[in-house]
N, C-alpha and C positions, 0 to 999 in steps of 0.2 A: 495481564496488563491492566493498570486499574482504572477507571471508567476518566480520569483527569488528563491524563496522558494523552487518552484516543480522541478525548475533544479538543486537547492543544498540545498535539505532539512536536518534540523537538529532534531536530535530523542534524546530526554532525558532517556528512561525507562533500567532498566539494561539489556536490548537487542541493545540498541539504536545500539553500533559497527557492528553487526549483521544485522540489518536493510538498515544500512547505505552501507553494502558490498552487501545485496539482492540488492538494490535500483541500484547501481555502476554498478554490473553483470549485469543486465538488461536493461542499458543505453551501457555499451559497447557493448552489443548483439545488438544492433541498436533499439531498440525500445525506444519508445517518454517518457514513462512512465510516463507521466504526470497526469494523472486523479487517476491512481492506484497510485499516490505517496499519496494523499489523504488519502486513505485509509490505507497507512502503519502510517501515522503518525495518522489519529486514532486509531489504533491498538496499537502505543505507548503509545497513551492518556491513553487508557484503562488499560496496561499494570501499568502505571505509578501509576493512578488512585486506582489498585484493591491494590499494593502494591508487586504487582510481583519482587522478587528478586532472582530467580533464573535464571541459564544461561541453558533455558530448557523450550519447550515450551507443558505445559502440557493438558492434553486431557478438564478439566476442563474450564478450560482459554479461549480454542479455543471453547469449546461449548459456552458458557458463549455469547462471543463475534460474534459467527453468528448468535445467534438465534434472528429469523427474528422481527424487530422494526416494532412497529405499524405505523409509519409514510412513513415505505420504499417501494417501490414499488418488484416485485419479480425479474428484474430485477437486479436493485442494490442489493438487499441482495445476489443473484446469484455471480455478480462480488465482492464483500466482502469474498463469501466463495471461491471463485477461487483465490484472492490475497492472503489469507493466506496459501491454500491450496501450492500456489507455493513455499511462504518464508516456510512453513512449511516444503517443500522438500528441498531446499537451505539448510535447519538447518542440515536434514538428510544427505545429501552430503558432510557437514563440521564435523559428525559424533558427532553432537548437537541431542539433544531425543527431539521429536517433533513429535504431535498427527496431525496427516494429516487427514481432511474431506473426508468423502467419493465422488468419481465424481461424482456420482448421486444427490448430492444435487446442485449441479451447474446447473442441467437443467434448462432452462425458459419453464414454460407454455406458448408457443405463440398460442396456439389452440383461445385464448382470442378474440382476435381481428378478428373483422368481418367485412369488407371494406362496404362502403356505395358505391354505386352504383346510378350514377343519371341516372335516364329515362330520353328521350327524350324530356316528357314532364315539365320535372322537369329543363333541362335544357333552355329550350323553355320561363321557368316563369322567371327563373334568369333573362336570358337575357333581357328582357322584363323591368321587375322594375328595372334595371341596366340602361337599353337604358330611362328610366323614370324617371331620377333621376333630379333633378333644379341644379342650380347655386344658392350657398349660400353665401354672406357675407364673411364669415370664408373659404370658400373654393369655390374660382369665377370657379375654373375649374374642379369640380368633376365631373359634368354633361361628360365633353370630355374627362377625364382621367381615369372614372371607366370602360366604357364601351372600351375602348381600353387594359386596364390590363386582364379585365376578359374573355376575346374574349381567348387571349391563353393559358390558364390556361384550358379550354374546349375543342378548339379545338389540342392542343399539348399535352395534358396530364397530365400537369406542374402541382407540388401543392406549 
């Protein structure tokens, strides 16, 4: 999506004005709202898409639309159910009926992720076939530029 769009996006579905005033509210709050603007204008897709024509954002609609795509990481379906969750408060504040996600479904499991840890001697071999590496053709200076990048990356902690 290209950087013009996510600072004046335009929404077709009969919420679109709604959208367009969450999206506003949240750019005068100071926030960038660029990546979650994404996300609102797929939720118009959707919107648009199922045939939705009420000014009402109902419990059906909003299950419909988080429940998690096989393609999506649990992150992102996390942030999909956090962005509706907020329009879906915005709707409640403008005294619009709107079925809010429970918090709970916004957790990420970060338990996931398990850091690799290099031994000594693990960094010992890197180094090693790195400092062994030729001058090729296609790349006359990889031999003096590999072993210069990877040095702080190791010793500074850099990834």
């Amino acid at each position: 999506m290209h950087n013009e769009s996510l600072l004046n996006p335009t929404f077709e579905s009969v919420l679109a004005p709604l959208l367009k005033g969450h999206f506003e509210e949240k750019r005068a709050s100071g926030y960038h709202y660029r990546s979650e603007t994404c996300y609102l204008k797929d939720l118009d897709r959707f919107l648009k898409q199922e045939g939705h024509n009420r000014h009402e954002l109902p419990k059906e609609f909003v299950e419909r639309w988080i429940s998690k795509r096989d393609y999506e990481s649990s992150k992102t379906h996390s942030n999909r159910i956090s962005i509706i969750r907020q329009f879906s408060e915005y709707l409640l504040r403008l005294g619009i009926s709107a079925y809010v996600p429970s918090a709970r479904l916004v957790q990420i499991n970060r338990d996931r992720f398990v850091p690799h840890i290099f031994s000594i001697e693990d960094i010992h071999r890197i180094l090693y076939e790195v400092d062994s590496l030729n001058s090729e053709p296609m790349s006359p200076l990889r031999n003096i530029i590999m072993p210069e990048f990877f040095r702080p990356l190791f010793c500074c902690g850099l990834r």
